[in-house]
PDB file as gemmi writes it, atoms N, CA and C in Angstrom:
CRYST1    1.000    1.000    1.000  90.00  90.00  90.00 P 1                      
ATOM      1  N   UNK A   1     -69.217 100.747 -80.107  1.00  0.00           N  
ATOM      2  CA  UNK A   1     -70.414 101.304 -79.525  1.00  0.00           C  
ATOM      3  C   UNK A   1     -71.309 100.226 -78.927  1.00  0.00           C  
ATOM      4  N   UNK A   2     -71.455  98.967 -79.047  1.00  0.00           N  
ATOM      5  CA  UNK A   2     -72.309  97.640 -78.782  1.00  0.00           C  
ATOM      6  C   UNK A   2     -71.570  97.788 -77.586  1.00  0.00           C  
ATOM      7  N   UNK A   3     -70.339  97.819 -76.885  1.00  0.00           N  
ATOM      8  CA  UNK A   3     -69.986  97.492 -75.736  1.00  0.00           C  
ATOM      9  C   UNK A   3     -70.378  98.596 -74.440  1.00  0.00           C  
ATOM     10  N   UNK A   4     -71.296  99.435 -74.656  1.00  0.00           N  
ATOM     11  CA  UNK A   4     -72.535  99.918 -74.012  1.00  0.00           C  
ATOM     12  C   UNK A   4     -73.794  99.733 -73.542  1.00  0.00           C  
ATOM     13  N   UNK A   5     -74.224  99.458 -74.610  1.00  0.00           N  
ATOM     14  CA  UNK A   5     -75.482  98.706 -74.385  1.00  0.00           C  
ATOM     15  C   UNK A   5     -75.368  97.385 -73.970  1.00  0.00           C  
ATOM     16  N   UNK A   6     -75.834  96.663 -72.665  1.00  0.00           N  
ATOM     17  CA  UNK A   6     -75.595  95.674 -72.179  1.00  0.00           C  
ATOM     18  C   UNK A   6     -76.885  94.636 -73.187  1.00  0.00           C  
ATOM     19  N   UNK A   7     -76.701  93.484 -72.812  1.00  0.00           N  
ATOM     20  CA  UNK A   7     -77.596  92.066 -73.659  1.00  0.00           C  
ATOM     21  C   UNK A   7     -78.640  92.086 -72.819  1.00  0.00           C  
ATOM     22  N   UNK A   8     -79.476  92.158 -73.267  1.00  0.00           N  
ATOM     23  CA  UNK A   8     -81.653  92.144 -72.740  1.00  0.00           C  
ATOM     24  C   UNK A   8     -81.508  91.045 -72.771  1.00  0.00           C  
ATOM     25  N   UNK A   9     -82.206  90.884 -71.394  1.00  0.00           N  
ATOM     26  CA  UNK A   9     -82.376  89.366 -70.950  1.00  0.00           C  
ATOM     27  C   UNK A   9     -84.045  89.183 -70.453  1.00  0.00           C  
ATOM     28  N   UNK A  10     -84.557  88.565 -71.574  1.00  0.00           N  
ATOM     29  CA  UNK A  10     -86.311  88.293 -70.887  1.00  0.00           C  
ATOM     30  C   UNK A  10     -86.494  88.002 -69.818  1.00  0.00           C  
ATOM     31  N   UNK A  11     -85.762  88.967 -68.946  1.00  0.00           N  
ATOM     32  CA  UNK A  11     -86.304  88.829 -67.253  1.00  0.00           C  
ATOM     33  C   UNK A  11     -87.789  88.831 -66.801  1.00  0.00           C  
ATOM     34  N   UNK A  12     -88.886  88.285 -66.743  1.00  0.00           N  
ATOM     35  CA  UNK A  12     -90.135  88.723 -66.086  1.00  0.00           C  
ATOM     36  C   UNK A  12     -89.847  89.258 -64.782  1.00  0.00           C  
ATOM     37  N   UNK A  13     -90.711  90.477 -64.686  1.00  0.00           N  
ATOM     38  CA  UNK A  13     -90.308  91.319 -63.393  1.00  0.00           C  
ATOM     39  C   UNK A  13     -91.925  91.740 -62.876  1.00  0.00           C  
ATOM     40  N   UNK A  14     -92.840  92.080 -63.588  1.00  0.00           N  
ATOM     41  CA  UNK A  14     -94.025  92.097 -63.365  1.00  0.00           C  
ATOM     42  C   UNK A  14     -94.555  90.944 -62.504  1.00  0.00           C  
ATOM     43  N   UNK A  15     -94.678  90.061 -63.706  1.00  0.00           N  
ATOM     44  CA  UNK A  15     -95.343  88.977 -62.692  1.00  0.00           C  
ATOM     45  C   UNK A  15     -94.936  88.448 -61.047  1.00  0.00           C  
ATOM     46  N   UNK A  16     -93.773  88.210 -61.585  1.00  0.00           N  
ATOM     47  CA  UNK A  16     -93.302  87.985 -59.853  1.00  0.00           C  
ATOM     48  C   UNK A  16     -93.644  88.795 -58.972  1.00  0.00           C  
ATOM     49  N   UNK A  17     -93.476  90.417 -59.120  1.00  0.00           N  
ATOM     50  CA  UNK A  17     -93.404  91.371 -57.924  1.00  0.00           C  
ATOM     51  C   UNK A  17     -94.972  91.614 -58.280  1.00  0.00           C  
ATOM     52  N   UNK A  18     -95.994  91.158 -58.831  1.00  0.00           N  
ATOM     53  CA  UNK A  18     -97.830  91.491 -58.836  1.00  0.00           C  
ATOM     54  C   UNK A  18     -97.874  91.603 -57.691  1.00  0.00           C  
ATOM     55  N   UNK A  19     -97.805  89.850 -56.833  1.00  0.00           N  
ATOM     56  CA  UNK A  19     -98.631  90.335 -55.352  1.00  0.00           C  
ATOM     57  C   UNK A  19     -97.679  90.991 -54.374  1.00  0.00           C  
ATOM     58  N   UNK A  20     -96.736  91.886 -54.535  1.00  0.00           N  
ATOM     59  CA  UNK A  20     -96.401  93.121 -53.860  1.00  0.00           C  
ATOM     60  C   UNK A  20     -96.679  94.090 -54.052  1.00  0.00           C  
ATOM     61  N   UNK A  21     -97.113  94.326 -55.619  1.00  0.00           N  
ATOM     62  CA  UNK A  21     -97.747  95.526 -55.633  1.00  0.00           C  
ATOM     63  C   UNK A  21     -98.972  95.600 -55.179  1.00  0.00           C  
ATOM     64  N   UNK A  22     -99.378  94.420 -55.338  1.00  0.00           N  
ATOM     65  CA  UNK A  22    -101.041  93.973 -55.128  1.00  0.00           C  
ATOM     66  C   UNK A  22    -101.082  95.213 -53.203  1.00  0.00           C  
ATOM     67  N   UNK A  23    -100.112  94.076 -52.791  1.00  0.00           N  
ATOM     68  CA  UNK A  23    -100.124  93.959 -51.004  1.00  0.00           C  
ATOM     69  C   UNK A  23    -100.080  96.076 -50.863  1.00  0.00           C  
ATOM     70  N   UNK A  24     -98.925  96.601 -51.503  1.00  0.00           N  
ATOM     71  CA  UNK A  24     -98.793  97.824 -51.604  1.00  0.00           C  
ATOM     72  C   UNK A  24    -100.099  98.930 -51.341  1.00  0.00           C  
ATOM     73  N   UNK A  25    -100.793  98.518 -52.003  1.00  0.00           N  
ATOM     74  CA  UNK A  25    -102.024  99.071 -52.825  1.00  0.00           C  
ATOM     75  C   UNK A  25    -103.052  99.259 -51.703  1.00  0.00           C  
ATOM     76  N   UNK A  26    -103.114  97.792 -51.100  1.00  0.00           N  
ATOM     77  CA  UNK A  26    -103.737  97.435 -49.772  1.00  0.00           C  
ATOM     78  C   UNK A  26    -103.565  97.990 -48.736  1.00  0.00           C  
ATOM     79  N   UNK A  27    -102.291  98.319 -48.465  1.00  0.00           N  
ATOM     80  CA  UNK A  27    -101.475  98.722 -47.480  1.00  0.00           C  
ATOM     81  C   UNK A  27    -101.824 100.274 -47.346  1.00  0.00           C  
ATOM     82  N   UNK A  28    -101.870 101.229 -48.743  1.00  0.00           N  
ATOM     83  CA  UNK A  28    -101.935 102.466 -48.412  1.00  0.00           C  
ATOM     84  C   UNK A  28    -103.671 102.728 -48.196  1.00  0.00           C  
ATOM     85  N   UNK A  29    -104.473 101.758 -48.869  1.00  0.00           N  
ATOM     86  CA  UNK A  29    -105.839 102.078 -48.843  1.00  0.00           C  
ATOM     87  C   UNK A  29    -105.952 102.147 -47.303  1.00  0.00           C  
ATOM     88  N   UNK A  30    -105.263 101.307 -46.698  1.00  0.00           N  
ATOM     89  CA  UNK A  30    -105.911 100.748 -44.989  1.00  0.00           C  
ATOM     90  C   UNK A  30    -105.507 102.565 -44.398  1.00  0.00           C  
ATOM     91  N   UNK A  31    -104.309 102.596 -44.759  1.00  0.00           N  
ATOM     92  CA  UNK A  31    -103.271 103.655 -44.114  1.00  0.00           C  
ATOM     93  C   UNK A  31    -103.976 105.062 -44.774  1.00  0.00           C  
ATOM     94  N   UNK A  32    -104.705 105.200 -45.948  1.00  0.00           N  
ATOM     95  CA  UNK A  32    -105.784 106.464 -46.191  1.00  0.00           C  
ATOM     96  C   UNK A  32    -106.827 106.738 -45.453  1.00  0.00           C  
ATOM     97  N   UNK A  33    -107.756 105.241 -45.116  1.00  0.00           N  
ATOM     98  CA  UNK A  33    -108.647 105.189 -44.849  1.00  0.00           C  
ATOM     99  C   UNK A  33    -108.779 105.726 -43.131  1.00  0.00           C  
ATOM    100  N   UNK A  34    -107.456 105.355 -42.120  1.00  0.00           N  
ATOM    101  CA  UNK A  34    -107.082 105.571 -41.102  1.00  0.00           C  
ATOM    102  C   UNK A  34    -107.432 106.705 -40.978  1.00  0.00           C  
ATOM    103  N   UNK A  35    -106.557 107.381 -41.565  1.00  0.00           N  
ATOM    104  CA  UNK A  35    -105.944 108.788 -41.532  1.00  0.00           C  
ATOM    105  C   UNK A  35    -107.209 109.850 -41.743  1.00  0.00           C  
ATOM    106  N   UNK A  36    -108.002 109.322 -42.654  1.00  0.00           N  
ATOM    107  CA  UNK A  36    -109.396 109.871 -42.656  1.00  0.00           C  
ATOM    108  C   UNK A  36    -110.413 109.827 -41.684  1.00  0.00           C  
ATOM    109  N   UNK A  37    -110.410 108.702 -40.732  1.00  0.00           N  
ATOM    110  CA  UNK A  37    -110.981 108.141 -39.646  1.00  0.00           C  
ATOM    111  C   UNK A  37    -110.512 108.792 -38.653  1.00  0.00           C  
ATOM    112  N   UNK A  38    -109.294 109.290 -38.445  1.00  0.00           N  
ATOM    113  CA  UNK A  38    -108.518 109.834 -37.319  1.00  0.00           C  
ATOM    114  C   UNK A  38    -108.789 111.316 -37.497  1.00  0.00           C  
ATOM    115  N   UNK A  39    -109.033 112.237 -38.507  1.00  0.00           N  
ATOM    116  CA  UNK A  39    -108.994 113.604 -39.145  1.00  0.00           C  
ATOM    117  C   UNK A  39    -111.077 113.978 -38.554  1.00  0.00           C  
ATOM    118  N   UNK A  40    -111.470 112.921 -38.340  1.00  0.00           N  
ATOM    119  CA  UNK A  40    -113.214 113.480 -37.916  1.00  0.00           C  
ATOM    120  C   UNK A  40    -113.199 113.205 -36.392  1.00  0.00           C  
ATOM    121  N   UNK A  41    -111.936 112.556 -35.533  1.00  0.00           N  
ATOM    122  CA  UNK A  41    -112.448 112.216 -34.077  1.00  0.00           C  
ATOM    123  C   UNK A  41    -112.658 113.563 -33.429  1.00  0.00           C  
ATOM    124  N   UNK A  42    -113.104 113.367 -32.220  1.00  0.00           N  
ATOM    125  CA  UNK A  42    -113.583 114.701 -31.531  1.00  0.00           C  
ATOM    126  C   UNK A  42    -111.907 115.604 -31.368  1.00  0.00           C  
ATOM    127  N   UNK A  43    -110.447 114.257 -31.429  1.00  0.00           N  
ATOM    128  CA  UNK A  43    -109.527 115.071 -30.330  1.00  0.00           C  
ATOM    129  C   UNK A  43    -109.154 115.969 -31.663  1.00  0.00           C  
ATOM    130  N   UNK A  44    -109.205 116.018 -32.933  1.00  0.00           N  
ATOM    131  CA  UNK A  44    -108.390 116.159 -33.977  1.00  0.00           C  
ATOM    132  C   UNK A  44    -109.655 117.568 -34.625  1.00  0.00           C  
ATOM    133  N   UNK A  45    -110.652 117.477 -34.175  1.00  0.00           N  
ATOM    134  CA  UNK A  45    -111.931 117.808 -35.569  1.00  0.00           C  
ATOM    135  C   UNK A  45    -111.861 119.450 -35.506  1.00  0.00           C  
ATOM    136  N   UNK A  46    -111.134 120.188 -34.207  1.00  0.00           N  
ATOM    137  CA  UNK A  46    -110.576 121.514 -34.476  1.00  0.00           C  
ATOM    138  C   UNK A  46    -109.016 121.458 -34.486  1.00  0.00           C  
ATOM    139  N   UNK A  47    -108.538 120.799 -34.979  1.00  0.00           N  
ATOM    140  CA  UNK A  47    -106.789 121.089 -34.630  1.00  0.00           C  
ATOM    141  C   UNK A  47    -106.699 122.163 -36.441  1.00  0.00           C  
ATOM    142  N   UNK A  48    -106.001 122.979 -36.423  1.00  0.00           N  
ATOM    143  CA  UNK A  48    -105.783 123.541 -37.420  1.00  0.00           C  
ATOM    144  C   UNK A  48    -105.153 123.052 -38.618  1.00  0.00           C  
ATOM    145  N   UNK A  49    -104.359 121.916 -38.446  1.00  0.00           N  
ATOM    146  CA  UNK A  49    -103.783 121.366 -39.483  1.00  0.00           C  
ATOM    147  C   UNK A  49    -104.652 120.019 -40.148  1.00  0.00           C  
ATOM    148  N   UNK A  50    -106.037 120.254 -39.575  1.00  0.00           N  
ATOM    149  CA  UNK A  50    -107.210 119.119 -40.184  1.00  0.00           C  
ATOM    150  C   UNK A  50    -107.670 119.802 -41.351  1.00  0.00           C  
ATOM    151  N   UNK A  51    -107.455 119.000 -42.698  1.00  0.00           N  
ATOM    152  CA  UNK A  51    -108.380 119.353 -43.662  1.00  0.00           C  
ATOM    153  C   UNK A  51    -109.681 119.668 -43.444  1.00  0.00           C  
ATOM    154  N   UNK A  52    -110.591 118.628 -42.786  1.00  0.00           N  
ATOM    155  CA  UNK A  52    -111.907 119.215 -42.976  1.00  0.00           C  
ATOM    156  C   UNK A  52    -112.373 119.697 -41.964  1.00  0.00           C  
ATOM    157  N   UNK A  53    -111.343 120.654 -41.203  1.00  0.00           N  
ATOM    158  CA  UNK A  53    -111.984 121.558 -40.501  1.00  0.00           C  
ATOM    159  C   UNK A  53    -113.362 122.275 -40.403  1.00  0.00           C  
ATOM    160  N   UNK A  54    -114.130 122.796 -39.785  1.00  0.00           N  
ATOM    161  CA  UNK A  54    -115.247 123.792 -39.657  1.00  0.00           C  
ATOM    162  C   UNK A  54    -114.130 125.539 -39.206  1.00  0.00           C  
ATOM    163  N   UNK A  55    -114.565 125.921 -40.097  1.00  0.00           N  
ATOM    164  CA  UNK A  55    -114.043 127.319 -40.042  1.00  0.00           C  
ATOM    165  C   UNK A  55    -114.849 128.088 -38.535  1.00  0.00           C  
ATOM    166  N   UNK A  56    -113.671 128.778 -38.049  1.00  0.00           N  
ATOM    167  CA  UNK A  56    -114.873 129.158 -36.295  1.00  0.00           C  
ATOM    168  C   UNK A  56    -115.577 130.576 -36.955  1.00  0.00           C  
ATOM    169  N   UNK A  57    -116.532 130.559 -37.020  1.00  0.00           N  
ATOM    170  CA  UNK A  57    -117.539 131.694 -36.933  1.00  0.00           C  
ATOM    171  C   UNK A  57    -117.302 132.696 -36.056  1.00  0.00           C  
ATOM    172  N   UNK A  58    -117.347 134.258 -36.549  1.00  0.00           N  
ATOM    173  CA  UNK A  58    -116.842 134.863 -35.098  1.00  0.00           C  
ATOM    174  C   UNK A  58    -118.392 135.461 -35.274  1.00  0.00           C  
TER     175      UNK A  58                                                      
END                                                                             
């Protein structure tokens, strides 16, 4: 049954890959923040598939 379970090897995997996750993190804030910026311009601010639409009043 031991010839299953392979030998743990104190790989550090965190530390090394930090500043990618770091960069990651960065990456989607810029890419939220866009997308939010792009969702209030005039060409987008009635398209129907905009969250914060204004509902049309009839």
């Amino acid at each position: 049954m031991s010839g299953l379970i392979p030998k743990k090897f104190p790989t550090p995997v965190i530390g090394p890959l930090g500043p990618f996750f770091a960069a990651g993190l960065v990456i989607l804030y810029g890419i939220n923040s866009a997308q939010n910026a792009m969702a209030n311009t005039a060409e987008y601010k009635n398209d129907p598939r905009n969250p914060n639409r204004q509902a049309a009043k009839h």
